[in-house]
C-alpha positions as CSV (number, residue, x, y, z in Angstrom):
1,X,124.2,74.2,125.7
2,X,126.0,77.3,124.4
3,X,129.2,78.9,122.7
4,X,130.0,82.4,123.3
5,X,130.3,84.7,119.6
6,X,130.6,87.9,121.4
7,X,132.2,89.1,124.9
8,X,131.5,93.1,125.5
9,X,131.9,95.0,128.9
10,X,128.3,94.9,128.8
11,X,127.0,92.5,126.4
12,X,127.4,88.7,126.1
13,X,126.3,87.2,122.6
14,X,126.2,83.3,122.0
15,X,124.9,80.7,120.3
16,X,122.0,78.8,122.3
17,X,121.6,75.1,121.1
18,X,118.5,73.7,120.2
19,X,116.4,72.1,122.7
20,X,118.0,74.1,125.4
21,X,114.7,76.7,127.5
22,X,115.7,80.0,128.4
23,X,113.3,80.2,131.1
24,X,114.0,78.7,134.5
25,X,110.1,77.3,134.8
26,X,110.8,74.0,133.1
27,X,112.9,72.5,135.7
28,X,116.0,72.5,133.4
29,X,119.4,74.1,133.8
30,X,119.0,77.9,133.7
31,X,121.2,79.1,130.8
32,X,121.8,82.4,131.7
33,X,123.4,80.8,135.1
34,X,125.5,78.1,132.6
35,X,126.8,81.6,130.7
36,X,127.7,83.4,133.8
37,X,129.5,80.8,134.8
38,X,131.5,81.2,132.1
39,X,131.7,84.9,131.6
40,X,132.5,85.1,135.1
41,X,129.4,87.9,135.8
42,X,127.2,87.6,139.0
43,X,123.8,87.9,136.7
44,X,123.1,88.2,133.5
45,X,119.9,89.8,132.2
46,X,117.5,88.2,129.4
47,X,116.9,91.1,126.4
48,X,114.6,89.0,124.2
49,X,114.1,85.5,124.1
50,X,113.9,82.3,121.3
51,X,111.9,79.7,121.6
52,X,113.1,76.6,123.6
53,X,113.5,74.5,119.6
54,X,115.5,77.4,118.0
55,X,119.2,77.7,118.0
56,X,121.2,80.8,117.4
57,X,121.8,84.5,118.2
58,X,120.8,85.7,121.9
59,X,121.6,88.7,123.4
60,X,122.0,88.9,126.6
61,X,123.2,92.1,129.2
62,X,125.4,92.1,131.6
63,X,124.3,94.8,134.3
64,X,120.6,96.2,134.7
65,X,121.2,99.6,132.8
66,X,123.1,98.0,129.7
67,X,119.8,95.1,129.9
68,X,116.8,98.8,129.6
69,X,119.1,100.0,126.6
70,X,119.0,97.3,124.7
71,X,115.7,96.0,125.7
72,X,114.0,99.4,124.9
73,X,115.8,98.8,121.2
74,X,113.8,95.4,120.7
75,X,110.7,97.2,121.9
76,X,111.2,100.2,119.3
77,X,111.6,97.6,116.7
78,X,115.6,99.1,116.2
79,X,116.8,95.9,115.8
80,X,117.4,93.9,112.5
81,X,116.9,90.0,112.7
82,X,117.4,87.3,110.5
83,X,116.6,83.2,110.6
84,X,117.0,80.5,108.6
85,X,114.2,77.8,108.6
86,X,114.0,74.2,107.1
87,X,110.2,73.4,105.6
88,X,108.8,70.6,105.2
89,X,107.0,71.4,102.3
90,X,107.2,73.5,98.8
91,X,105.7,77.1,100.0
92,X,102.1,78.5,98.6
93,X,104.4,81.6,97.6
94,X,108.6,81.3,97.3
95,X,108.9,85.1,98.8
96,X,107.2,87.6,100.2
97,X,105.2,89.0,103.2
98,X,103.2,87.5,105.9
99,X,101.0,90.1,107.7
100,X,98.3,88.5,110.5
101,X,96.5,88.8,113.8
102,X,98.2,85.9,115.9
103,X,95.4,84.1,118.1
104,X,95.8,81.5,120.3
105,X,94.8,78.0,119.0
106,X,94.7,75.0,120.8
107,X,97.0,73.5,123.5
108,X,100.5,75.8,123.2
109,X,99.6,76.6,119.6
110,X,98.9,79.8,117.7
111,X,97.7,80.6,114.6
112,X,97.4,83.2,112.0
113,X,94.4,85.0,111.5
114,X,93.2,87.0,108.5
115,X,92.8,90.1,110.7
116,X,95.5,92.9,111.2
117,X,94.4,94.8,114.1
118,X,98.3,94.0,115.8
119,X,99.5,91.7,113.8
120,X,103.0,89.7,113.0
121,X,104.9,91.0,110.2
122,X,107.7,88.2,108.8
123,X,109.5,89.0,105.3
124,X,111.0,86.0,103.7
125,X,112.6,84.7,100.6
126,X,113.5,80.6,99.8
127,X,115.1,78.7,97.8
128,X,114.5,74.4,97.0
129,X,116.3,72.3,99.3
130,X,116.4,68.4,99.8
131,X,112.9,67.1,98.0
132,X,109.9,68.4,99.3
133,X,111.8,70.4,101.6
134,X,112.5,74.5,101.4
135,X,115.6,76.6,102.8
136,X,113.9,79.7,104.4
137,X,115.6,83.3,105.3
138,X,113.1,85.0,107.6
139,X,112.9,88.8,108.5
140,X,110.8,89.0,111.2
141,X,109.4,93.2,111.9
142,X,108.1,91.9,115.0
143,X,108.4,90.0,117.9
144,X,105.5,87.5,118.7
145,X,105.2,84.7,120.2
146,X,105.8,81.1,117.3
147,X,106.0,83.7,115.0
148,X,108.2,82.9,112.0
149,X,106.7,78.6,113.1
150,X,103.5,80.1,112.6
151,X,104.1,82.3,109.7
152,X,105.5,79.6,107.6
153,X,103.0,77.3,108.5
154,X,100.7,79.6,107.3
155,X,102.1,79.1,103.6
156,X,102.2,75.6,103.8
157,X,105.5,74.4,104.8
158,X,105.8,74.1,108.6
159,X,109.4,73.8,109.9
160,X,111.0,70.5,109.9
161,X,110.8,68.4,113.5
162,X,108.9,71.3,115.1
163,X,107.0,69.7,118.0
164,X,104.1,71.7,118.0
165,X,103.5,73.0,114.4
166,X,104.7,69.5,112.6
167,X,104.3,66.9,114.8
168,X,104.3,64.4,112.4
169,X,107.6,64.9,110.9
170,X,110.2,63.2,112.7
171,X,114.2,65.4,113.2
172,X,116.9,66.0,115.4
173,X,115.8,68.9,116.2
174,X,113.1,71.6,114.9
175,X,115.1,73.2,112.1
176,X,114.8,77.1,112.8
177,X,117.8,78.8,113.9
178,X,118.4,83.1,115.0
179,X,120.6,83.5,112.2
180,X,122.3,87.4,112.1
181,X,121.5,90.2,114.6
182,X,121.7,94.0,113.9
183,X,122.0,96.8,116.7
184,X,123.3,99.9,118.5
185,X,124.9,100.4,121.7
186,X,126.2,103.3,123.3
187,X,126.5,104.8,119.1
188,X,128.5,101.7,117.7
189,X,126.6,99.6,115.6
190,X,127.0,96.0,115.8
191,X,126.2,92.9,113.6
192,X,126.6,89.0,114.9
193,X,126.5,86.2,112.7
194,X,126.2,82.8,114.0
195,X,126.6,80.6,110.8
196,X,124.4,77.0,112.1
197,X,127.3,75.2,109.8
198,X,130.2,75.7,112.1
199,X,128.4,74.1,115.2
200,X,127.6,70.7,115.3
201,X,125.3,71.1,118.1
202,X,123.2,72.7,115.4
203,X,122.1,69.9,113.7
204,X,122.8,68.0,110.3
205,X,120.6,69.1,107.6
206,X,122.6,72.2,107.8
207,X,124.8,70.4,105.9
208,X,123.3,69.5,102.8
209,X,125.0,70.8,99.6
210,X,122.1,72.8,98.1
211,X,121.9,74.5,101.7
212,X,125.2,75.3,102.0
213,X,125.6,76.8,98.8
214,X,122.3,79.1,99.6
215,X,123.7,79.9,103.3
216,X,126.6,81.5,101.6
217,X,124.6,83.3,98.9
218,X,122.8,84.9,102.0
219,X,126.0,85.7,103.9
220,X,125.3,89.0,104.8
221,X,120.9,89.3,105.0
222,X,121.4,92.9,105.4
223,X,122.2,93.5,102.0
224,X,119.7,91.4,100.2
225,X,117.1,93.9,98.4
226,X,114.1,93.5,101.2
227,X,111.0,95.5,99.8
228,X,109.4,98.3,101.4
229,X,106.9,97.2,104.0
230,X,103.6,98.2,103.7
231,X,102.2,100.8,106.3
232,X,101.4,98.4,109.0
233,X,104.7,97.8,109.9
234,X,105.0,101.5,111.1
């Protein structure tokens, strides 16, 4: 369900698994109960959230001041994230960014609209994977809902095994995974890494040769040359 990456006095950092809701609506396991358990803390408190498909990173407080701090750092857009994603497809564009209105579409769905009134901002660069298939590193500037799905979708290679956005591509799991987090508390910076190669819980494809070799190339996302955003992103 989990592994913990990171155990702070007021901060718990682990790896969710894929397929694993962080909501308690679904009639599933709450996770943030499973991780208390562990952690040994009465309640833990959700900062921001990942989709029930997508492995990786979450952040989560342990008290109800330390959960406004960083909470309020997600909502100024202070912190730096970074996925990797699996596509299906070869991409309309290899890099670049994807600036839209997101508008509901049908059934749980969204979908990208030409507009930019509030839109989604996701950077990315890729490089060729298995055939027909691309290895993604996303830099989302903002937090909406399906957003990096939706984004990549958008330029023609929806995520592999994603249930909503690529339905007919069969996988063990829907291949988008919270790959580095950047933030501040209480003035230290801190940077988490949670590499989907070490866990097997993860999935295979993570595996292959050609994306091992490009997961190491991006090692450390923060020091690839992203461009300047355009003023939208302000």
């Amino acid at each position: 369900m989990f592994d913990i990456l990171l155990e702070h006095p007021d901060f718990v950092v682990i790896n969710k698994h894929p397929g694993i809701s962080v909501h308690k609506d679904d009639g599933e396991t709450m996770l943030l109960q499973e991780v208390a358990k562990v952690t040994q803390d009465i309640q833990l408190y959700l900062v921001h959230r990942l989709d029930k498909m997508t492995s990786g990173v979450l952040l989560l407080a342990r008290h109800a001041t330390a959960a406004s701090l960083l909470s309020q750092q997600f909502a100024q857009r202070a912190v730096n994230k970074w996925y990797l994603a699996i596509g299906a497809k070869k991409p309309k564009k290899k890099q670049g960014t994807i600036i839209g209105d997101m508008t509901r579409s049908r059934r749980s769905a969204w979908k990208l609209a030409t507009t930019r009134t509030n839109p989604a901002i996701t950077q990315f660069v890729s490089v060729a994977a298995q055939p027909g298939q691309r290895l993604f590193l996303c830099k989302p500037y903002t937090g909406k809902t399906h957003q990096i799905r939706v984004a990549l979708k958008s330029v023609g290679s929806a995520i592999v095994g994603d249930p909503i956005y690529h339905q007919a591509n069969a996988a063990d799991r829907g291949y988008l995974h919270a790959f580095a987090l950047q933030f501040d508390y209480d003035g230290t910076p801190y940077t988490v890494v949670c590499d989907p190669r070490a866990f097997s819980a993860c999935g295979r494809l993570w595996l292959d040769s050609v994306i091992q070799d490009a997961i190491e190339q991006w090692s450390a996302p923060w020091e690839l040359p992203w461009p300047a955003l355009p003023h939208l992103a302000s």
